[in-house]
C-alpha positions as CSV (number, residue, x, y, z in Angstrom):
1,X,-3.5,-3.3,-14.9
2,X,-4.4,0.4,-15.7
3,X,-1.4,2.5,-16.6
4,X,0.2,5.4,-14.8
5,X,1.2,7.9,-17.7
6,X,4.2,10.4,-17.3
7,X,3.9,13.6,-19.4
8,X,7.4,14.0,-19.6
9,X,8.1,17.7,-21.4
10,X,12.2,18.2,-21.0
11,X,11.9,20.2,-18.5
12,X,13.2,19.7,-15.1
13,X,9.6,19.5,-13.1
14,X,8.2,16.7,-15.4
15,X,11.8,15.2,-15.2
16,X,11.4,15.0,-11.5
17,X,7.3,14.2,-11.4
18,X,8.1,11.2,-13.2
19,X,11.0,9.8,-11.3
20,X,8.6,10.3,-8.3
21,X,6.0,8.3,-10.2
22,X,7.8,5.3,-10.6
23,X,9.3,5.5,-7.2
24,X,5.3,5.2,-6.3
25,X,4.3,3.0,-9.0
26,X,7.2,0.8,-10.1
27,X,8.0,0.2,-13.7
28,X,5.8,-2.0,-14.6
29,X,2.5,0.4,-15.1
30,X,4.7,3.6,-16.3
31,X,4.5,5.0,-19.6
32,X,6.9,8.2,-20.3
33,X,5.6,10.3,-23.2
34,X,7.4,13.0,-24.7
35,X,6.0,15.2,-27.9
36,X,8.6,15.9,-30.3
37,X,9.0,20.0,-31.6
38,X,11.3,20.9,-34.2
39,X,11.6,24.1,-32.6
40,X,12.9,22.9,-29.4
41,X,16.5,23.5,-28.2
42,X,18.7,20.7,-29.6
43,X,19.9,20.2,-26.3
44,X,16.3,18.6,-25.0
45,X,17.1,15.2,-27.2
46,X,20.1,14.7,-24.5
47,X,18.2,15.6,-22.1
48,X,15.3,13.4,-22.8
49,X,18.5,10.2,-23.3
50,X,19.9,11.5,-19.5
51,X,16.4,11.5,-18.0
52,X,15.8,8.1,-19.7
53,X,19.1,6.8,-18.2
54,X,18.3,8.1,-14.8
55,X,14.7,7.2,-15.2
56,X,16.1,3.2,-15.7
57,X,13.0,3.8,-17.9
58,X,12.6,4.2,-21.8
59,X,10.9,7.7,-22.9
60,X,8.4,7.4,-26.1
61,X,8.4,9.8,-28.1
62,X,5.5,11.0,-30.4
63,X,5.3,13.1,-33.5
64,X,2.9,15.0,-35.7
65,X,2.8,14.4,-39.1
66,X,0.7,16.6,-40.4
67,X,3.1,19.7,-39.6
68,X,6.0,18.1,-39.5
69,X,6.0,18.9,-35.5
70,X,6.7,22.4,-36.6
71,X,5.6,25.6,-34.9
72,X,7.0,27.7,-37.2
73,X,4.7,25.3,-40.2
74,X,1.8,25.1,-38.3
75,X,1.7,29.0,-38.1
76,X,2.2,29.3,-41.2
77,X,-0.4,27.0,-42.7
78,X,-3.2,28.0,-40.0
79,X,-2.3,31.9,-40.7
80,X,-2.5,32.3,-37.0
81,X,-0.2,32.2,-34.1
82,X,-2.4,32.8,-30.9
83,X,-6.1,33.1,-30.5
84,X,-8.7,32.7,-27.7
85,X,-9.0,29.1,-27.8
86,X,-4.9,29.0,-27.0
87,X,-2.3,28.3,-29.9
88,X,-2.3,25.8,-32.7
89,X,0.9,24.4,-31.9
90,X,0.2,23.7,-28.3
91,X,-3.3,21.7,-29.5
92,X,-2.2,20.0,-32.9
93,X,1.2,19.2,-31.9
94,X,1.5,18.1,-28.4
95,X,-2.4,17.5,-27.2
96,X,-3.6,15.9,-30.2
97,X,-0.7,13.4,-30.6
98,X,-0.8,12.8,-26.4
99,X,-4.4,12.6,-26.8
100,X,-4.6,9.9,-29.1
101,X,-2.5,7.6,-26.9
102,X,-4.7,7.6,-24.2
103,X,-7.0,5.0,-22.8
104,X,-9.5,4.8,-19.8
105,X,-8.4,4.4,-17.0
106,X,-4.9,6.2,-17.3
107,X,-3.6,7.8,-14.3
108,X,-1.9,11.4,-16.0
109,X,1.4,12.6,-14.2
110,X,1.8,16.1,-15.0
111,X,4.7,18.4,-13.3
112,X,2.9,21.2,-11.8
113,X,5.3,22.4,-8.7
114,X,3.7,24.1,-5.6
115,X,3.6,27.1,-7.0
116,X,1.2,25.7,-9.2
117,X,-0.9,24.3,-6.7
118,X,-4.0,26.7,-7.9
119,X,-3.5,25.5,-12.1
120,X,-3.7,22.6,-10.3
121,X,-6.5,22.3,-8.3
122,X,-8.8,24.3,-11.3
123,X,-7.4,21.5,-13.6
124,X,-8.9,18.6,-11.3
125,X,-12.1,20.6,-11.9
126,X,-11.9,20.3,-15.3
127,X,-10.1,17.2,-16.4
128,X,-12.3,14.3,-16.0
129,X,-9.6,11.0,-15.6
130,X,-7.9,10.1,-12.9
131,X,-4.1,13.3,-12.4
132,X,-1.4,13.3,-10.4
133,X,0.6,16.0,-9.1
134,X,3.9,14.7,-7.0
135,X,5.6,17.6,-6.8
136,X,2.7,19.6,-5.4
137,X,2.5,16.3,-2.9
138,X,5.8,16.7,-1.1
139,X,5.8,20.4,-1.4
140,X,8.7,21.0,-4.1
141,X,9.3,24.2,-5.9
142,X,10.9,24.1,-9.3
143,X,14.2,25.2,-8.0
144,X,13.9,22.1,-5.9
145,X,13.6,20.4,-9.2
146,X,16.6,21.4,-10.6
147,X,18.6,20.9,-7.7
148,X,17.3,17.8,-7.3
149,X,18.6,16.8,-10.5
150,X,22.2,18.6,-10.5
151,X,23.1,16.6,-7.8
152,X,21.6,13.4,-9.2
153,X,24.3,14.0,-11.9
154,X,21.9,15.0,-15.0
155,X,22.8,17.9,-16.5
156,X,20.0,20.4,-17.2
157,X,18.5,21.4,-20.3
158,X,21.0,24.0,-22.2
159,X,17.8,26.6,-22.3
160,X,18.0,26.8,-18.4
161,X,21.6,27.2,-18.8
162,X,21.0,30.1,-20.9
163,X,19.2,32.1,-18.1
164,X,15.3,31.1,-19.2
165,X,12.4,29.5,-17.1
166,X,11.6,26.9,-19.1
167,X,12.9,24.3,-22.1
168,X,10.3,25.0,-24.5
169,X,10.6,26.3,-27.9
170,X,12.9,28.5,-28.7
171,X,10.3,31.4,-29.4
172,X,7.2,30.9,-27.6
173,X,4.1,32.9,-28.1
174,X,3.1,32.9,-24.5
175,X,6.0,34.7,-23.4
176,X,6.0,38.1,-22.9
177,X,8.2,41.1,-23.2
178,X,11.3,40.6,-21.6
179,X,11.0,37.0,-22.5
180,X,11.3,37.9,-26.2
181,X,14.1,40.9,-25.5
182,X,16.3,37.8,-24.4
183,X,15.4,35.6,-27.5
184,X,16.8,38.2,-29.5
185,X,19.8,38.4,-27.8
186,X,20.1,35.5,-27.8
187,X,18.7,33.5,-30.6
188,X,18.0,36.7,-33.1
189,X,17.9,34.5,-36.0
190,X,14.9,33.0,-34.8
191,X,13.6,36.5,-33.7
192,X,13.7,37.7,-36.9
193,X,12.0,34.4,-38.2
194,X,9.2,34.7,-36.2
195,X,8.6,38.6,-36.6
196,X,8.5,37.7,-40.1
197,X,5.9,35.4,-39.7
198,X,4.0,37.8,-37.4
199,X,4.3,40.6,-40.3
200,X,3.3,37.5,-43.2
201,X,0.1,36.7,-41.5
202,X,-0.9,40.5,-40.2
203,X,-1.7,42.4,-36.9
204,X,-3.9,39.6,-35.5
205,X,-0.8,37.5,-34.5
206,X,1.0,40.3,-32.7
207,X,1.5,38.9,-29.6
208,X,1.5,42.5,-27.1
209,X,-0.6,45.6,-26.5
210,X,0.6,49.3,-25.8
211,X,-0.5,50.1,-22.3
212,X,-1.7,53.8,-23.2
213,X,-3.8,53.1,-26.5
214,X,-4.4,49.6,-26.1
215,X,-3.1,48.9,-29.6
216,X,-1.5,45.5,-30.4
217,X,2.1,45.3,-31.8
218,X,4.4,43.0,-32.7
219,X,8.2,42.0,-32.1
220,X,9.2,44.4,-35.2
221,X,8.0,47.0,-32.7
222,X,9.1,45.5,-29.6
223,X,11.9,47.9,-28.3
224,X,14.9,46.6,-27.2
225,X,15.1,46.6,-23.1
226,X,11.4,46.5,-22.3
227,X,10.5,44.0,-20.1
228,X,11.5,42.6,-17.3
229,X,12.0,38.9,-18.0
230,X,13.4,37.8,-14.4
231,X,9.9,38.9,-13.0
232,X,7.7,37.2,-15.8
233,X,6.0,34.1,-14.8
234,X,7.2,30.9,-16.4
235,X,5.6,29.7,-19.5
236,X,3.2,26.2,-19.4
237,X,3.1,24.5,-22.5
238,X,1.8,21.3,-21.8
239,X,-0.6,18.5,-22.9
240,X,-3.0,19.7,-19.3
241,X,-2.7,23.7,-20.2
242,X,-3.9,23.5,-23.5
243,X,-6.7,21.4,-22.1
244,X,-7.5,24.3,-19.3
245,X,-6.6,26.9,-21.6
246,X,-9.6,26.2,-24.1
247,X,-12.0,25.5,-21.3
248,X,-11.6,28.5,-20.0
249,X,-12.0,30.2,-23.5
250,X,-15.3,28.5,-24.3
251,X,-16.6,29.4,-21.2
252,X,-16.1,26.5,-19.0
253,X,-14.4,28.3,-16.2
């Protein structure tokens, strides 16, 4: 029996994309994966153990080794943070651990929401195994997500609590201006971590670009207020977006 595989990320879509699955499916043919970041709020490890509990399904959990599931390591050893084939921590510590669990004839759950519906359908392209997408099926936004899941009872992620889009790292390279104006309010020990990583490696890991010159600058230069981080789009950081996002960079789009 070929399995139906869950890519479960602590975030409410995936939450909700997998309790869909097994609605589908049953329990018998679901596997939940989750990759383990050091980085990660805390709060996602009770998260995952509610999601589990409402899930009446266990979550597996799988780690690298190599960089101790650490962004902050894997920059650090690699010397780079971002680069055109995507970032290191996105491919070494979430695809390549996902990756190696994989067998033919998986089915791949992923929770892309309807306003994803165009990631999604240039990820079909792409991706050559067999994806789901429930959410974009019965039409549900991620705000449905996370109401869905108040009123199931499960608390959600302390990062949305906080005011941000997503329950990723805390410090993400793919956010953007206003997104890292809010991490230093209000994680500005980890701001100041990262900008000294930024400043360790040099001006190739500066993540943004002065719209006059076109010079690139990093978050030692970022000045406080710019941005507007209500209006930036959420930030995908998952097993299928580092997939599409080197495809596209070798040309393949």
């Amino acid at each position: 029996m070929s399995r139906v595989v869950c890519h479960f990320s602590c975030g409410a879509a995936s939450a909700v994309a997998t309790k869909l699955a097994i609605a589908k499916y049953g329990h018998e043919r679901i596997l939940i994966l989750n990759a383990f970041l050091v980085e990660e709020h805390e709060d996602n490890r009770r998260f995952l153990a509610d999601c589990a509990e409402w899930f009446e399904h266990a979550v597996t959990e799988v780690r690298d080794e190599k960089y101790g599931a650490s962004t902050l390591q894997i920059w650090r050893r690699k010397r780079y943070i971002m680069s055109r084939h995507g970032a290191p921590c996105s491919m070494h510590l979430k695809r390549e651990p996902l990756a190696a669990l994989a067998l033919p004839g998986d089915t791949d759950v992923i929770g892309y929401t309807i306003e994803e519906l165009d990631r999604f359908e240039s990820m079909k392209e792409r991706y050559p195994g067999s994806i789901e997408a429930p959410l974009i099926d019965k039409g549900l936004t991620k705000s449905d997500c996370m109401a869905m899941l108040e009123r199931a009872g499960v608390q959600l992620p302390e990062m949305y609590r906080l005011g941000f889009h997503n329950a990723n790292c805390v410090g993400c390279p793919k956010g953007g201006e206003g997104y890292w104006n809010k991490i230093r309010d209000v994680f500005p020990e980890r701001f100041v971590q990262i900008s000294e990583i930024q400043e360790s490696i040099g001006p190739g890991a500066y993540f943004f670009r002065n719209r006059q010159t076109g010079e690139r600058y990093g978050l030692k230069d970022l000045p406080i207020g710019r941005g507007n981080y209500p209006t930036e789009k959420s930030i995908s950081c998952s097993f299928f977006c580092d997939i599409a996002e080197q495809d596209i960079a070798e040309g393949g789009a």
